[in-house]
C-alpha positions as MATLAB code, in Angstrom:
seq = 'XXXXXXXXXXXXXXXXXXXXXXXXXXXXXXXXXXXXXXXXXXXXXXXXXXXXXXXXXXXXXXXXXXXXXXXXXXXXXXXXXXXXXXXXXXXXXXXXXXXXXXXXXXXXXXXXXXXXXXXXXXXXXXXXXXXXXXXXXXXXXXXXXXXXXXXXXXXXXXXXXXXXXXXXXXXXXXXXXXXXXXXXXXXXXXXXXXXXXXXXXXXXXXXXXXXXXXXXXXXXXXXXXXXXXXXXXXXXXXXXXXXXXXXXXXXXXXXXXXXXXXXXXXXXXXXXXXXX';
ca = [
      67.245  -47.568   36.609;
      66.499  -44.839   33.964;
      65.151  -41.486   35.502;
      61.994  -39.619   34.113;
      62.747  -35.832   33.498;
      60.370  -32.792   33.117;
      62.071  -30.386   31.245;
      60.490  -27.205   30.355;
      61.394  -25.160   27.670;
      63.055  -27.913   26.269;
      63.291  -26.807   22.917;
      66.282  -24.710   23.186;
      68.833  -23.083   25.014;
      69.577  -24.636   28.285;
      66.715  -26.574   27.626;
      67.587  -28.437   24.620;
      70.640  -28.859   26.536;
      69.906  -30.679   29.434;
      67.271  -32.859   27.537;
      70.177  -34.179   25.375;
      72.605  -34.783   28.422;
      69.727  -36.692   29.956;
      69.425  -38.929   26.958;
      72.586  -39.013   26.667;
      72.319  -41.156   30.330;
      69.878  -43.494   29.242;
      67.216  -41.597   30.834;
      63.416  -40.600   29.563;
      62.816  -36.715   28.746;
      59.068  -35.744   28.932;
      60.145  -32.289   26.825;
      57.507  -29.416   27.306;
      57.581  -26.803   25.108;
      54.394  -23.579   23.773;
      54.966  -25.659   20.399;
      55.559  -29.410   20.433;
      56.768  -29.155   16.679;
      60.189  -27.212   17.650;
      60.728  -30.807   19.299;
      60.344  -32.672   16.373;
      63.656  -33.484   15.807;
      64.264  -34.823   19.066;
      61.717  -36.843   19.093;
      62.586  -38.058   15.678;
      66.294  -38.697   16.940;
      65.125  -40.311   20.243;
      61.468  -41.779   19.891;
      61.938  -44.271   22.887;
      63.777  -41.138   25.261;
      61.154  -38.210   24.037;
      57.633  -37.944   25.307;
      56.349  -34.165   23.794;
      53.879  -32.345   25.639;
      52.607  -29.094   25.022;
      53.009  -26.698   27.917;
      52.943  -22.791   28.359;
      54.557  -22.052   32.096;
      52.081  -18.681   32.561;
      49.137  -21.156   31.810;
      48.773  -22.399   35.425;
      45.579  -23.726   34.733;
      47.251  -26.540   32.350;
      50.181  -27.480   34.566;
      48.227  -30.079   37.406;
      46.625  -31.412   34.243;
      50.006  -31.870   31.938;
      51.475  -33.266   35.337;
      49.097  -35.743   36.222;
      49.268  -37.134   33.073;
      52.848  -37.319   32.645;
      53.061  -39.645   36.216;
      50.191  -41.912   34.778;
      52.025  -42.299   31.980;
      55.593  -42.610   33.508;
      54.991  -43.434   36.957;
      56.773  -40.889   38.350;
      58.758  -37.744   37.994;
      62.203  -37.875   39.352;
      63.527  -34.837   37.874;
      61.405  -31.482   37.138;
      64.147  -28.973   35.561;
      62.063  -25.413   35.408;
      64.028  -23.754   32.581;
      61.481  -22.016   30.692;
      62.379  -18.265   30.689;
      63.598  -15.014   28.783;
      65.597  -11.832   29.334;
      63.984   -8.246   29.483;
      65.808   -4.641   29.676;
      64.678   -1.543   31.073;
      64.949    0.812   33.677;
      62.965   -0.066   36.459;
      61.045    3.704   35.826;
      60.253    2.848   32.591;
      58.931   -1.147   33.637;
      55.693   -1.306   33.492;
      53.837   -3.272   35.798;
      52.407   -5.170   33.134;
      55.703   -5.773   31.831;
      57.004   -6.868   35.505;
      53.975   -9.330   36.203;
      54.408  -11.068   32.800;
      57.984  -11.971   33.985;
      56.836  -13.114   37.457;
      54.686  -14.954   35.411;
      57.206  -16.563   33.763;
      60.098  -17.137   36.535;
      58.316  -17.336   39.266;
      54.344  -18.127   39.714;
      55.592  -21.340   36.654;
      57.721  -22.707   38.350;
      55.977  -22.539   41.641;
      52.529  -23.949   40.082;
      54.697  -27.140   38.618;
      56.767  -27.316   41.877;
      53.563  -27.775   43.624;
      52.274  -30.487   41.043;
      55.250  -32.806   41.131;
      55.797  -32.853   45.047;
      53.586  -34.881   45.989;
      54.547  -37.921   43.437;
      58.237  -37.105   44.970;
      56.953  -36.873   48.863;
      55.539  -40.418   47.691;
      58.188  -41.758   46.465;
      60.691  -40.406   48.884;
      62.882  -38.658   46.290;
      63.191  -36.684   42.927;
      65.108  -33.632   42.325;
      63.526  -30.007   41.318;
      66.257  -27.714   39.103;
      65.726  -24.236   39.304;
      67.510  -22.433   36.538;
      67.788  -19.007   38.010;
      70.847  -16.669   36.730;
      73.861  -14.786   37.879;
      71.274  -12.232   38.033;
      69.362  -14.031   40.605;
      72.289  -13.198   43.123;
      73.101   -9.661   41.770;
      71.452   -7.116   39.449;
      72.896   -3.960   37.013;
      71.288   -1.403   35.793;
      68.255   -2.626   33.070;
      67.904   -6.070   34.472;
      65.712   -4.933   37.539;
      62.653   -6.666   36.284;
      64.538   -9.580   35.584;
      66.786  -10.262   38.504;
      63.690   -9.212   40.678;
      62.036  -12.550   38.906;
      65.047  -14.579   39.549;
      65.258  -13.676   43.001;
      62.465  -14.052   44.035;
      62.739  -17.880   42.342;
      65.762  -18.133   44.529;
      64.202  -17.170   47.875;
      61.033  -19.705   47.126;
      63.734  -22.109   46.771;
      66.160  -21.783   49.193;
      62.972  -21.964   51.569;
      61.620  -25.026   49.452;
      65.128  -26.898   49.804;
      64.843  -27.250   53.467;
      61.193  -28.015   53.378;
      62.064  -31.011   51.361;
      65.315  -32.057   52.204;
      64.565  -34.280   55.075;
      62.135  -36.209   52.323;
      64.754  -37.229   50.384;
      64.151  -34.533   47.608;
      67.037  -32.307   46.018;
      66.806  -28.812   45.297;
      69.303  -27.513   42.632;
      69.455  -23.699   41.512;
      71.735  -22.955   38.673;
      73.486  -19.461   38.066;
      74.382  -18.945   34.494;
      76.563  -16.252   33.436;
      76.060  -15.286   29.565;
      76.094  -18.996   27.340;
      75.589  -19.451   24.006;
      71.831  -19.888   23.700;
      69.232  -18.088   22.460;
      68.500  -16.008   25.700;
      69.530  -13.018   24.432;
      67.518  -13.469   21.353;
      63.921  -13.927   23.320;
      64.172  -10.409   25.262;
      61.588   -7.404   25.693;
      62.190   -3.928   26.122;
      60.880   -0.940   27.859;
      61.602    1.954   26.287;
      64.260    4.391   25.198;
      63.246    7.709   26.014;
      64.703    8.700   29.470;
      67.490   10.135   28.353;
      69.186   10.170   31.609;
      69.077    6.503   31.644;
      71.820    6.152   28.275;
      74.877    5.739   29.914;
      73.704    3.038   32.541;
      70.560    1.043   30.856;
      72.023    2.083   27.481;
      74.722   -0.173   27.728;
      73.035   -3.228   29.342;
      70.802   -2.917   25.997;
      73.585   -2.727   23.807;
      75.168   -5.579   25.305;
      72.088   -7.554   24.732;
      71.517   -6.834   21.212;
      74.613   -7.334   20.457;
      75.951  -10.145   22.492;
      73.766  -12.546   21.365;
      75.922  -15.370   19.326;
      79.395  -14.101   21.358;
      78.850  -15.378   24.723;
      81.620  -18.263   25.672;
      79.381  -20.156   27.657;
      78.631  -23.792   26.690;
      75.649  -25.369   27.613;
      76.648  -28.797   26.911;
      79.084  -28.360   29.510;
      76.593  -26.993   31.253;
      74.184  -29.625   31.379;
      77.309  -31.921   32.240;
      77.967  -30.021   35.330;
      74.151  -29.968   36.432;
      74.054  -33.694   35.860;
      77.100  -34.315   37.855;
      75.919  -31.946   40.775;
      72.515  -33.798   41.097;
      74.688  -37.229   41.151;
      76.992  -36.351   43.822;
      76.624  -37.604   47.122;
      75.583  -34.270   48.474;
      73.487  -32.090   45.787;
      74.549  -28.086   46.773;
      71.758  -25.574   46.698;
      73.897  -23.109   43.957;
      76.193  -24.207   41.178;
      77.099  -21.031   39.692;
      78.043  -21.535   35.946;
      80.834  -19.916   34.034;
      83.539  -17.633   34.671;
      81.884  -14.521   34.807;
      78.821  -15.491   37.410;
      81.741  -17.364   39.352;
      83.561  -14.009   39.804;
      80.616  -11.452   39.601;
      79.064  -13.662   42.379;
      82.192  -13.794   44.458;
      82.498   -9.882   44.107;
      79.223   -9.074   45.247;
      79.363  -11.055   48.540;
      82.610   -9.369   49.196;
      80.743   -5.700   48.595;
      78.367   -7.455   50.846;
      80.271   -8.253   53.768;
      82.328   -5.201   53.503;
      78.555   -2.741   53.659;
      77.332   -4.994   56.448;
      80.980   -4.724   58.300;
      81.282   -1.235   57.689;
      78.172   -0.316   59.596;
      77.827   -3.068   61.545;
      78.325   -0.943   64.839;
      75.426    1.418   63.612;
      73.306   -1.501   63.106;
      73.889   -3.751   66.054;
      73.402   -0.034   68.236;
      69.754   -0.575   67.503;
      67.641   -2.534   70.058;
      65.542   -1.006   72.723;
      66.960    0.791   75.583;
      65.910   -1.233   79.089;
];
């Protein structure tokens, strides 16, 4: 039986990518996107496979509306893939907080309004799968991506929490850890300023590597998609599937500076409860 998939941002990127590796299966995309013309290809290519809607994640007004909808219309949602994001650089003393809320916005308070929505068509149904695409930078940060690794996680906490909350009702929770892949990610990025100088040799770089990396990155997301389509098919969906060489390593790296902090002063820590 063909799955129904709610894919947002589905218009590129990871997006794009997954939608076409669910087709691919047979299955029906409902593709949300700000602007459902930058689907019109898809649709064009897949008219049966492609319901459009038009969805902004920040509106969270619109999402128990668009949601509704798509289950009267579908039946169900067995798949909800929140991909809809972008990339920001800056120091965190030069973030503003509107800056920081309009990413929260974006990775986090989205997702968690169309979380919400589809559960209880899943809790009814006794099954469905959420996709949280979250980042290498949802288990690390650097200097410049405070804002957005404090976005992703955040998104990764919710989930982790949300995974055991729904496990025993037959729903999957899935949260993917790029590294840098070719999409437009890197393209779709904000900035806060430039004019702490004491800031160039550490948030200077993270900026040049975004303005320049863009197009370079060896990441695939076709492969990508094939991986998260073969994680949520296994017998036993894990809670991370990190993505690409360089989240695979960075990941592994920062555990081990982990362990070896928490080890190190692990007597001064433990030597903390109250003297009886």
């Amino acid at each position: 039986m063909s799955k129904v998939w709610l894919i947002t941002g589905a218009n590129g990127g990871f997006g794009r990518a997954f939608a076409e590796a669910a087709i691919a299966a047979g299955d029906v995309v409902v593709a949300a996107a700000r602007r459902t013309e930058t689907l019109d290809d898809l649709v064009a290519a897949h008219p049966d496979q492609v319901d459009p809607v038009a969805l902004d994640v920040t509106d969270t007004a619109a999402v128990d509306q668009v949601v509704a909808e798509v289950a009267e219309r579908h039946g169900r949602i067995d798949v909800l893939v929140n991909n809809a994001g972008r990339t920001h650089v800056g120091s965190v003393e030069e973030t503003s907080d509107a800056e920081l809320r309009s990413l929260f916005d974006v990775h986090v308070f989205g997702p968690a309004a169309l979380t919400r929505a589809v559960l209880p068509h899943m809790r009814a149904r006794r099954s469905g799968a959420i996709v949280q695409l979250s980042s290498v930078g949802g288990q690390m940060s650097m200097a410049g991506f405070g804002a957005y690794s404090a976005t992703k996680f955040a998104l990764e906490g919710m989930s982790e929490a949300l995974a055991a909350e729904v496990r025993p009702l037959g729903i999957d929770v899935l949260i993917v850890e790029p590294g840098a892949f070719r999409t437009s990610l890197f393209g779709n990025h904000s900035l806060s300023g430039d004019g702490i100088a004491d800031y160039t040799d550490t948030v200077g770089a993270t900026r040049t590597f975004v303005e320049t990396g863009g197009g370079l990155q060896e990441g695939d997301p076709a492969k990508a998609a094939a991986a998260v389509l073969a994680a949520l098919n296994a017998g036993e969906t894990p809670l991370r599937l990190a993505l690409g060489d360089d989240s695979i390593d960075t990941i592994l790296g920062h555990l081990d500076q982990v362990r070896s902090d928490v080890t190190t002063w692990e007597k001064v820590g433990r030597n903390t409860r109250l003297d009886v």
